[in-house]
C-alpha positions as CSV (number, residue, x, y, z in Angstrom):
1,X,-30.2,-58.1,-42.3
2,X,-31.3,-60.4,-45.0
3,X,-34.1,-63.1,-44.2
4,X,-34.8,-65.6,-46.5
5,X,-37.0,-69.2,-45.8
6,X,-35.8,-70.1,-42.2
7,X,-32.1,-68.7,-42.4
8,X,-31.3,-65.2,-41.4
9,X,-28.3,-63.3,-42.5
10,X,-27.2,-60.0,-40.3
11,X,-23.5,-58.4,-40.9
12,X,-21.8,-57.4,-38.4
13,X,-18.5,-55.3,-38.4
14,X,-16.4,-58.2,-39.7
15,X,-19.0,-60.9,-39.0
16,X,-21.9,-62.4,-41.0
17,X,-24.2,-63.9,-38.6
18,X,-26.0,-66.4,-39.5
19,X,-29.6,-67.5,-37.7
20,X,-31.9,-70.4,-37.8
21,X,-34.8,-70.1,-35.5
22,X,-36.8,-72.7,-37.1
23,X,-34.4,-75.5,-35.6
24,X,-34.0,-77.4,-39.3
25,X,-30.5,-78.4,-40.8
26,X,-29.7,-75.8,-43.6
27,X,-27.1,-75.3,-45.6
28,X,-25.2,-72.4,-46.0
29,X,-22.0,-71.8,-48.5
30,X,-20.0,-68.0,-48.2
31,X,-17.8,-67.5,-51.3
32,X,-15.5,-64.4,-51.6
33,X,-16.0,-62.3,-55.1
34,X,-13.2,-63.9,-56.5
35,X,-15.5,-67.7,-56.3
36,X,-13.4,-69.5,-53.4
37,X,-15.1,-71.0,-50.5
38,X,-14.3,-69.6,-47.1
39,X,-16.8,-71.2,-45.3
40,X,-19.5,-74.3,-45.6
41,X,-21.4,-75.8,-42.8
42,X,-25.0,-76.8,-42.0
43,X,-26.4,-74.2,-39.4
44,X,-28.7,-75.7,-37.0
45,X,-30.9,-74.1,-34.4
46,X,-27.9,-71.8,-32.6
47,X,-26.5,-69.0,-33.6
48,X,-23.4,-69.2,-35.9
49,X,-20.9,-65.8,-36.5
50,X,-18.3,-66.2,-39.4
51,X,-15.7,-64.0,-39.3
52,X,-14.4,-62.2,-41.9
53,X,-12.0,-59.6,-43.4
54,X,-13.5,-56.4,-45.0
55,X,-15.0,-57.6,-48.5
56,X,-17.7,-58.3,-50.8
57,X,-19.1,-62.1,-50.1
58,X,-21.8,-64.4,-51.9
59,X,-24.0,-66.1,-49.6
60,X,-25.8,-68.9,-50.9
61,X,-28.5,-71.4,-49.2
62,X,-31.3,-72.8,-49.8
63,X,-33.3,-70.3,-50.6
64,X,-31.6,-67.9,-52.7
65,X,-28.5,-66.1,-53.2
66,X,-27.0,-62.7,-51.4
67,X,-24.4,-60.6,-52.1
68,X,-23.2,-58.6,-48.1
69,X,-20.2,-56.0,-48.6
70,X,-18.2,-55.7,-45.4
């Protein structure tokens, strides 16, 4: 589980679930090692899972960058 600013980042088996308990509009980008996209949205209030197959992943919002192996 990685917490940064308002967004928290927990993986899950093949998930990363993303949380936002402070309600606000943040974006979040998840990019495979290789540097493609797989997934870009704004994550409000709810709870958002993203799944995924086994991996290493870049998660970037606005507060900083994480790497989550899955």
């Amino acid at each position: 589980t990685t917490s940064n600013g308002d967004i928290r980042i927990i993986k899950n088996d093949n998930n990363i679930i993303l949380e936002n308990p402070a309600g606000l509009l943040k974006w979040v980008e998840i990019y495979s090692i290789n540097s493609i996209c797989v997934f870009k949205s704004y994550v409000d209030s709810h709870r958002l899972e993203v799944n995924l197959n086994p991996g290493v992943y870049i998660v970037k919002t606005d507060f900083g960058v994480f790497k989550i192996l899955i």
